[in-house]
C-alpha positions in Angstrom: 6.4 -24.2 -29.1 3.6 -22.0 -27.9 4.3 -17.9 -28.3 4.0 -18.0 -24.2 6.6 -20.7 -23.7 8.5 -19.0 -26.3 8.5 -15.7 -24.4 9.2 -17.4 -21.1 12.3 -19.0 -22.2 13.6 -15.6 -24.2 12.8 -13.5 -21.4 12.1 -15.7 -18.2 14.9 -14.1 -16.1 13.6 -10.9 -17.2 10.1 -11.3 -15.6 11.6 -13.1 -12.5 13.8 -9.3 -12.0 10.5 -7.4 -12.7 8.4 -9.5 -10.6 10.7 -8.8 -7.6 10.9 -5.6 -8.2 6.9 -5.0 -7.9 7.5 -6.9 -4.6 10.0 -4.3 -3.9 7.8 -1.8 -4.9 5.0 -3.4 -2.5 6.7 -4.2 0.6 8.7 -1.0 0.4 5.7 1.1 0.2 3.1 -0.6 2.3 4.8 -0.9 5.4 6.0 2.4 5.8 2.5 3.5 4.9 0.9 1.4 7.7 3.2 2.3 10.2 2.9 6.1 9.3 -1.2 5.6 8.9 -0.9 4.0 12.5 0.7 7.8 13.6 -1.8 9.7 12.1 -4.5 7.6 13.9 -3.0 7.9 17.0 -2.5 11.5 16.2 -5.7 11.9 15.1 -7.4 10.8 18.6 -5.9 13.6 20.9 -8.0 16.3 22.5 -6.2 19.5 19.8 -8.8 20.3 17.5 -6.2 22.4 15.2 -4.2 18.8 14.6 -7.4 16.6 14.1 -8.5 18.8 11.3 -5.1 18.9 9.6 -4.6 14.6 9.9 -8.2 15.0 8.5 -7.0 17.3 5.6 -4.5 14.7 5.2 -6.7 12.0 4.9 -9.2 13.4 2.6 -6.4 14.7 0.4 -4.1 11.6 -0.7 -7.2 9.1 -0.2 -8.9 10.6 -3.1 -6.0 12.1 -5.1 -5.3 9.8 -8.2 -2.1 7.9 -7.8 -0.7 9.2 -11.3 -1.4 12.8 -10.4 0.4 12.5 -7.1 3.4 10.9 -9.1 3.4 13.1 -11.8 3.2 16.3 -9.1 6.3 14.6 -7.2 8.5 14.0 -10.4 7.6 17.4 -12.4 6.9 20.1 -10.0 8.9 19.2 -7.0 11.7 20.1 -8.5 10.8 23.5 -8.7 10.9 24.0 -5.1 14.3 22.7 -5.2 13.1 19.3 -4.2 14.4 16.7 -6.4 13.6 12.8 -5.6 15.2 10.0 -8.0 12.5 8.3 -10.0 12.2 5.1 -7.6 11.5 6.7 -4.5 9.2 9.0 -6.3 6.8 5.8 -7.0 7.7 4.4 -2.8 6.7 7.8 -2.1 3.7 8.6 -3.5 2.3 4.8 -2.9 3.3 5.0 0.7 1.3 8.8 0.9 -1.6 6.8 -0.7 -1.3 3.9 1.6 -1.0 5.7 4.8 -4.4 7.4 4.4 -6.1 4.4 3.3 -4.8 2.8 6.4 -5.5 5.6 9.0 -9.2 5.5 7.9 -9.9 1.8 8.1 -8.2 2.2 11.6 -10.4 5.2 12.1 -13.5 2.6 11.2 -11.6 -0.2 13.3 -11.5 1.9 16.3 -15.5 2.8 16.1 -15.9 -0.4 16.8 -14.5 -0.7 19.7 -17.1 -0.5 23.0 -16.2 2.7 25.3 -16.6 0.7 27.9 -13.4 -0.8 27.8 -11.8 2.8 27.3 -13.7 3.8 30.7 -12.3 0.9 32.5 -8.4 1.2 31.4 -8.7 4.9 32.5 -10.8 3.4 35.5 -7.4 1.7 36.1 -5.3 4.4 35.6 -3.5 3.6 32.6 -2.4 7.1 30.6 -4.6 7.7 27.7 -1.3 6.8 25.1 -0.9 3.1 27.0 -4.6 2.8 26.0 -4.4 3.3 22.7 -1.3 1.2 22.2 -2.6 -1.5 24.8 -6.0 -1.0 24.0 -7.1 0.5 21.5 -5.0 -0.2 18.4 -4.1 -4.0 19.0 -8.4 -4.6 18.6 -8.4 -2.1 15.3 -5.4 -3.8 13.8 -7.6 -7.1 14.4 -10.7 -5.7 12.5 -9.2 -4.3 9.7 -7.4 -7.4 8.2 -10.0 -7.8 5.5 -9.2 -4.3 4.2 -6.1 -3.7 5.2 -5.0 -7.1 2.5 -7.6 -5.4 0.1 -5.4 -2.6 -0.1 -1.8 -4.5 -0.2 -3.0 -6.2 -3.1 -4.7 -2.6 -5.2 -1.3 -1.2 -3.5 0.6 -4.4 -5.5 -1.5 -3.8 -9.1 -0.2 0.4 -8.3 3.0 -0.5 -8.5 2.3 -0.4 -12.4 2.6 3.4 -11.6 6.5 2.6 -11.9 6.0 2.2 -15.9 5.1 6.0 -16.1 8.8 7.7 -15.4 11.8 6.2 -16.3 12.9 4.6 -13.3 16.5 2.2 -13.5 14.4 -1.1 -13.0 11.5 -3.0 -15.3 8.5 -3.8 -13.1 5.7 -5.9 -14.9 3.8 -3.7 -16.8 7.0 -1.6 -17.7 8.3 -5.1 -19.2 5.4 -5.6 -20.9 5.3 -2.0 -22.3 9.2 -2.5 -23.6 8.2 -6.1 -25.0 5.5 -4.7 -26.6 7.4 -1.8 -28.3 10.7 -4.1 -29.2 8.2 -7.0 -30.7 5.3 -8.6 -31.4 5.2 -10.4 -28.3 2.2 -7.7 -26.7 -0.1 -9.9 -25.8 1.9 -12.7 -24.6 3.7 -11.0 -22.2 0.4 -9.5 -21.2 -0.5 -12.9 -20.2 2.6 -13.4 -18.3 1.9 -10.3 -16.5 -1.2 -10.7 -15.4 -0.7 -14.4 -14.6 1.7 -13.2 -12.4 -0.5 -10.0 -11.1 -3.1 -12.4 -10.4 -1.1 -15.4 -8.5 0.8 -12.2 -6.3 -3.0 -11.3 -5.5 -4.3 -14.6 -5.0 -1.3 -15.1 -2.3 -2.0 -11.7 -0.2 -5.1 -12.7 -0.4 -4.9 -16.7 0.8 -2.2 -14.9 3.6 -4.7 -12.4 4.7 -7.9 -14.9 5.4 -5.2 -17.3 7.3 -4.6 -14.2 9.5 -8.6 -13.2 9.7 -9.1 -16.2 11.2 -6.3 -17.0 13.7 -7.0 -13.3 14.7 -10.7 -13.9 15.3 -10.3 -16.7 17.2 -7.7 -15.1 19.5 -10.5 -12.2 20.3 
């Protein structure tokens, strides 16, 4: 019996648990990071100059923050200003800060490409400037930014990893691996398990994501 098939039937359920967790992780993180990258859009269009460059600040900030530092900042200083956040919120948390800005600025690129002409002639009809952007103006973003928006789920899935750094209650995949590592010498197969299963999660998002390119596409 191979070391892999070895491994799988030692610690099978164990990798099943971890790899739901990382979908845990995922799912948990991305969607309230869409939805609250949608509101800073939205936000971020209105006529008050003082906001816009604030949302901006925003953006800048957690888009080019690394991951670990906005995790470590959350866990360890935090909780000097008496703000204290359990260990598995702390990685939802900081991936949904990161995925929020990633997703305000590819709606931010979505929404350039949109011609102003069609702007001109909802206000022409006179629609309110909010039932343009929710009638308007984000439903054709949303439809642009498929491509990157799956990009990031899946660099959002392989983040998930960040979970290994603080003791949180659960074992995602790399945190297995790390423990499998430590407790035997089964490193680099469950390496291998890992990343089998890293790479099939990807290769899903990623099948999921050109299906719903192209049915969007053709619905434009």
């Amino acid at each position: 019996m191979s070391e892999v098939s070895r491994l799988l039937v030692d610690h099978g359920p164990a990798f099943g648990q971890a790899l739901l967790l990382t979908w845990k992780l995922t799912v948990m993180s991305f969607v309230p990071g869409v939805v609250l990258g949608m509101a800073v859009t939205v936000l971020r269009l209105l006529p008050l100059r003082p906001l816009r460059f604030v949302l901006t600040g925003y953006v800048e900030i957690f888009r080019n923050i690394p991951s670990v530092a906005l995790l470590i900042f959350i866990v360890f200083a935090l909780p000097d200003l008496n703000v204290v956040i359990d260990y598995e919120p702390s990685v939802i948390l900081t991936l949904m800060l990161v995925c929020s800005a990633f997703t305000a600025d590819y709606l931010r690129t979505g929404i350039n490409t949109i011609p102003g002409g069609q702007i001109e002639a909802a206000l022409s009809l006179g629609m309110r400037p909010m039932r343009i952007i929710s009638s308007v103006v984000l439903p054709q973003a949303l439809r642009t930014v498929v491509q990157p928006m799956t990009s990031l789920l899946i660099a959002l899935m392989l983040s998930t990893s960040l979970a290994s750094q603080v003791p949180a209650p659960g074992r995602e995949l790399t945190a297995l691996v790390s423990k499998l590592a430590t407790d035997s010498a089964a490193g680099i197969p469950a390496f291998a398990v890992a990343a089998a299963l890293y790479v099939a999660t990807g290769l899903l998002i990623a099948w999921v994501g050109a299906t719903l390119e192209k049915k969007l596409r053709i619905l434009r």
